[in-house]
C-alpha positions in Angstrom: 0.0 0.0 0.0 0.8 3.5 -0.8 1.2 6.6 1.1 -1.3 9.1 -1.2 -1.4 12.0 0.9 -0.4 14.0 4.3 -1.6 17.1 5.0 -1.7 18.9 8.1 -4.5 19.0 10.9 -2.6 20.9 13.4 0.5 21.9 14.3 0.6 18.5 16.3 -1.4 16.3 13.9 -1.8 15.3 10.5 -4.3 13.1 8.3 -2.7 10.4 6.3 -3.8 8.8 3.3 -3.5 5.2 1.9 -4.0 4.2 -1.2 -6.5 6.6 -1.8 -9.2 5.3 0.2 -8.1 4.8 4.2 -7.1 8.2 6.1 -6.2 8.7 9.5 -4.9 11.1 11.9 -1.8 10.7 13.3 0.6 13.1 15.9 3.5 14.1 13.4 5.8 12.1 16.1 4.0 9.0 15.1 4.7 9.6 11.6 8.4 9.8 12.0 8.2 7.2 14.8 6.7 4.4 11.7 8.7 6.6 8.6 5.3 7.3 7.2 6.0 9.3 4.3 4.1 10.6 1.1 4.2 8.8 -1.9 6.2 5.7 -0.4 5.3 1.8 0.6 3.5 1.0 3.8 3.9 -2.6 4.6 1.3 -4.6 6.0 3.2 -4.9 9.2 3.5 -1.3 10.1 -0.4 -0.5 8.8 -1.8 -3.1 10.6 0.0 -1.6 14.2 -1.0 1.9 13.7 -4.6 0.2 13.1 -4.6 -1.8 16.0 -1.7 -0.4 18.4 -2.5 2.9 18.3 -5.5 4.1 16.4 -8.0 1.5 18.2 -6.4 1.8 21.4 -7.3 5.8 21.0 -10.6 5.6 20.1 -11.6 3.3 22.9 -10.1 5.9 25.0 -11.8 8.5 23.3 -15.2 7.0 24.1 -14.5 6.2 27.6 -13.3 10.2 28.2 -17.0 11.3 26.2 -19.0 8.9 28.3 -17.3 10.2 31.6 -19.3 13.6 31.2 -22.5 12.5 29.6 -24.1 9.2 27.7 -23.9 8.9 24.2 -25.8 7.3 21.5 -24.0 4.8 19.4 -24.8 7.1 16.5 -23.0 10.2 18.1 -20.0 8.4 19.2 -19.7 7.6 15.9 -20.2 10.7 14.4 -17.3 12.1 17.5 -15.1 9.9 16.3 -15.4 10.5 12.3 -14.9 14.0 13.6 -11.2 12.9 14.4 -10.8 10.8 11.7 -10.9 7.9 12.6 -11.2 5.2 9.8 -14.5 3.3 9.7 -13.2 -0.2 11.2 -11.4 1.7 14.3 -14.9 3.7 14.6 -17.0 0.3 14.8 -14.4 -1.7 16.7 -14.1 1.0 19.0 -17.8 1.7 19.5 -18.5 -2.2 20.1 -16.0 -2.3 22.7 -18.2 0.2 24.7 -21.2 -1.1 24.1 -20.3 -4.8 25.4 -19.5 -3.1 28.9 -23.0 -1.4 28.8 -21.5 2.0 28.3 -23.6 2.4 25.9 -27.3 1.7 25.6 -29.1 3.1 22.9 -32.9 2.0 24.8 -31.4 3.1 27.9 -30.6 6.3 26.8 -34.4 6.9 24.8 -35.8 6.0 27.6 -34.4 8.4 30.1 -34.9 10.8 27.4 -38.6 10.0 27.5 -38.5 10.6 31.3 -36.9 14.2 31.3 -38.6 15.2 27.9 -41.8 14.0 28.7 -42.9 16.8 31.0 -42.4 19.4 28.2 -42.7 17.8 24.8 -45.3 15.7 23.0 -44.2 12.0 21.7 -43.8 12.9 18.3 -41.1 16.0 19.2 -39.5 13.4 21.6 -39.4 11.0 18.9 -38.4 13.1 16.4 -35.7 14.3 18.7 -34.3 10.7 19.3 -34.2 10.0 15.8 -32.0 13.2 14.9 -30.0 11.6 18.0 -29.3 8.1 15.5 -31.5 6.1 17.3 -33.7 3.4 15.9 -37.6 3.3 15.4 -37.4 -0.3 17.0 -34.8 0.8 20.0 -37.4 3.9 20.4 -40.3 1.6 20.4 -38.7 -0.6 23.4 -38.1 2.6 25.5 -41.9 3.6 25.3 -42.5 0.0 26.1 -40.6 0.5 29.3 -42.3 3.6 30.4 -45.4 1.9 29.5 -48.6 3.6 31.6 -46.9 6.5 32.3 -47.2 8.5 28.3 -50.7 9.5 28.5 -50.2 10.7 32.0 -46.7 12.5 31.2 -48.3 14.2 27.8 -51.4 15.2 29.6 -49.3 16.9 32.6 -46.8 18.3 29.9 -50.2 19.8 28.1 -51.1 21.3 31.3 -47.7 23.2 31.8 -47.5 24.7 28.6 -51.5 25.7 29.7 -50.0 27.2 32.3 -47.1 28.9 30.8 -49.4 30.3 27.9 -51.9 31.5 30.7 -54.8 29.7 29.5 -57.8 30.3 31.5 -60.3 26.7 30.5 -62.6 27.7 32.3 -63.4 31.6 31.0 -61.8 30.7 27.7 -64.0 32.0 24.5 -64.4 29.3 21.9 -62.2 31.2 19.5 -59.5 31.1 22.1 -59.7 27.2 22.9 -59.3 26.5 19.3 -56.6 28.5 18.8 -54.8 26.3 21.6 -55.8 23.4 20.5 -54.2 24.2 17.1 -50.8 25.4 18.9 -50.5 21.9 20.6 -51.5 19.7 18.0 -48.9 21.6 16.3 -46.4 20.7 18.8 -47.3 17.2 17.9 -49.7 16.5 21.0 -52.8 13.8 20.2 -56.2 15.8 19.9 -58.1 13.1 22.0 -55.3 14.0 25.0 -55.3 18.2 24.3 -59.2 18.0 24.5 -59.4 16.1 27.7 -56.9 18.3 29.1 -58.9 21.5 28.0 -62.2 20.7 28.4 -61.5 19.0 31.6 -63.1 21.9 33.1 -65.7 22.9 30.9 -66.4 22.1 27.2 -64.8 24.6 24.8 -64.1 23.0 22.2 
């Protein structure tokens, strides 16, 4: 294999390229240390110990440092460690390492999600927001399975706080002004048969 290209990161770093197709980021005393250098061989040997010896060894460090302050979602760990450019077997080696200590837990995570978010948002935003997160329609669908009983009541108090925070009088509100809320939360992806037992709990306006 051949050394295509090298150009600098950083005035630490730089990105190497291999046979036009593999890059990765090395410190620039790790490319002297191997005598990595542009347009010359890179034996199998040497390749396969920056792979293993020091590029995996990285990104499993990498993930254990992100998951320290916060979880993650096996999509943006990923995405974190394309961001350093890593190649895309150290990426998925790396990320399954995590994962088979339970550092990573892409239900566990949806479902706390569903927990904070709930008080706030409707289930379509939540799920909306845990698919721009990466994570799957059939992970999501087990987390709502484990908070099972508790998403009518969560939606219904989360209708009632943005009630609240809009000032929304049920009981003395005009017709015109009940259907103008109930358009604002369905909009805010709230179930109709939820908004109006919340609204016309008190009254029917609706």
């Amino acid at each position: 294999m051949i050394v295509t290209d090298i150009a600098e990161i950083s005035k630490t770093k730089v990105r190497v390229c291999v046979d036009d197709a593999v890059s990765f980021a090395l410190y620039k005393s790790e490319v002297r240390k191997y005598a990595v250098k542009k347009d010359t061989e890179l034996s199998q040997e040497t390749y396969d110990t920056i792979m293993g010896e020091v590029l995996l060894k990285r990104a499993k460090l990498r993930c254990m440092n992100l998951l320290k302050s916060r979880d993650y979602t096996k999509h943006q760990l990923e995405t974190k460690l394309k961001q350093g450019f890593y190649p895309g077997e150290i990426i998925e080696a790396a990320v399954a390492y995590v994962i088979s200590y339970g550092y990573v837990d892409d239900i566990r995570y949806a479902a706390s999600y569903i927990g904070c978010a709930g008080r706030s948002r409707s289930r379509r935003q939540i799920e909306n927001d845990l698919m721009r997160k990466g994570i799957s329609a059939e992970d999501i669908r087990q987390a709502w399975s484990q908070c099972v009983g508790e998403d009518s009541i969560a939606e219904e108090e989360a209708i009632r706080r943005l009630l609240e925070k809009k000032r929304f009088d049920r009981q003395n509100a005009t017709y015109q002004e009940c259907r103008k809320m109930v358009g604002f939360l369905y909009r805010r992806g709230f179930e109709l048969d939820r908004i109006y037992r919340v609204i016309g709990q008190d009254g029917e306006c609706y």
